[in-house]
C-alpha positions, -999 to 999 in steps of 0.1 A, spaced: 27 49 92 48 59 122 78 41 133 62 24 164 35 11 138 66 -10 122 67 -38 146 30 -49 141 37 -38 101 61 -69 104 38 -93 119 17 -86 90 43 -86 65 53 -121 70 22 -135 74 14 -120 39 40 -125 24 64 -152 44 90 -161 13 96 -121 8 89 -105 33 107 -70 39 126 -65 66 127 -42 92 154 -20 80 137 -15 46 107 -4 63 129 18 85 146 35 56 115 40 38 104 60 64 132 80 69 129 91 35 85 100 42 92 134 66 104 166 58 101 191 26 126 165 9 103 137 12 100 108 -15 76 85 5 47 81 16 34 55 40 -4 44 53 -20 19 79 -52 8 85 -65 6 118 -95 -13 134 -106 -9 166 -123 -39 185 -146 -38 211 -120 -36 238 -111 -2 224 -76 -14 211 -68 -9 179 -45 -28 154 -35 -29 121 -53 -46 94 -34 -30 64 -4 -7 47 4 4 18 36 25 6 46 51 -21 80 62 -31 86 92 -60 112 98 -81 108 128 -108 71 127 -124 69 86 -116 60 74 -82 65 36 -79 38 17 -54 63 -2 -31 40 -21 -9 7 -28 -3 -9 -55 25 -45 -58 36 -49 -87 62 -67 -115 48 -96 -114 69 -103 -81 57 -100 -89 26 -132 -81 2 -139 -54 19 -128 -28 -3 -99 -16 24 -72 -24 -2 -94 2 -30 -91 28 5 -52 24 11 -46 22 -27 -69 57 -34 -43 70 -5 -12 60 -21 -26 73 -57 -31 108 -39 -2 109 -29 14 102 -64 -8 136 -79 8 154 -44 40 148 -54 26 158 -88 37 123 -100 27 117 -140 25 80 -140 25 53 -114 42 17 -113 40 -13 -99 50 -47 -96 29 -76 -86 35 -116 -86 19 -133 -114 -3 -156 -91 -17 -124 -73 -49 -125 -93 -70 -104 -71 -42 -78 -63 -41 -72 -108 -80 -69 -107 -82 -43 -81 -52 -25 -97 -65 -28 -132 -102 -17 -116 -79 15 -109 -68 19 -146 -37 5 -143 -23 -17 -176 3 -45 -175 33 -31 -197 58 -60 -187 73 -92 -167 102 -89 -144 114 -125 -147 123 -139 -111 115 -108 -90 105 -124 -60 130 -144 -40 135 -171 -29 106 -183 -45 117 -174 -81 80 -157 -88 77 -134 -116 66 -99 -114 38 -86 -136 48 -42 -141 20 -22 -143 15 13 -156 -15 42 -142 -10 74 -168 -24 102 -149 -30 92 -108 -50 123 -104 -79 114 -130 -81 81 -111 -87 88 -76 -121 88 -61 -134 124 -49 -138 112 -14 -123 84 4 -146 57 19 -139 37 43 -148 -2 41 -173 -12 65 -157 -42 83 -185 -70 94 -170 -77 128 -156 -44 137 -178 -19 158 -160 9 134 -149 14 104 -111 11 98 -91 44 100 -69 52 73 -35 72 88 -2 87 64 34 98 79 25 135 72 -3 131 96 12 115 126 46 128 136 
């Protein structure tokens, strides 16, 4: 992610997620903190390119470190993309990025009612290990905290890309370390 992705990150965001949706300055910090030999995060988008040659972006996901835990901070795929196995792509991403920060174990929280964002992390090897009672506000949701042990023995060898039906291409998958 790049800072001029941030704007269409947004539109996204609250579409996704319209009762708590992060803001512009806590994607802006989070950034700030992705650059450099001192960074802590790391951030992806998902591009798809339509037949006009424009691109946008149809998912993000987000990684923050801390020690030998990295903490998955966000994670969005639009919804019609979803099913197509781009969230499995942007989380294998973020879960590199955990073993290259030599992270030892990953968390996460997710709403209760996320049902299909639990299966895809639990398809990953990550285990429920508590509730955070109220997390998401203003709704008052819950947050289910998850637990990966060992990122590196998780990740795929390769990454694949999901074909998208009504895409020419396939999406492309882009980090801050990769785009200045």
């Amino acid at each position: 992610m790049r800072w001029w992705d941030i704007e269409p990150v947004l539109e996204l965001e609250k579409d996704l997620f319209p009762e708590d949706a992060w803001s512009r300055g806590m994607f802006w910090s989070d950034l700030a903190h992705a650059r450099g030999p001192e960074a802590t995060r790391r951030y992806f988008v998902a591009e798809d390119e339509s037949a006009d040659g424009s691109r946008r972006i149809i998912g993000y996901g987000g990684l923050a470190a801390a020690g030998d835990v990295a903490d998955v901070q966000t994670i969005a795929v639009a919804r019609e993309h979803w099913g197509t196995g781009l969230g499995a792509v942007l989380l294998t991403e973020l879960l590199r990025a955990a073993t290259a920060f030599e992270c030892a174990e990953v968390m996460l929280e997710c709403r209760v009612d996320n049902v299909r964002a639990q299966k895809l992390y639990e398809r990953f090897g990550f285990e429920p290990i508590g509730f955070r009672r109220g997390y998401y506000q203003p709704g008052n949701v819950d947050a289910l905290v998850m637990r990966l042990r060992d990122p590196a023995a998780s990740v795929p060898e390769a990454p694949s890309a999901p074909s998208a039906p009504s895409a020419p291409s396939a999406p492309s998958v882009q980090g801050t370390e990769s785009n200045g």
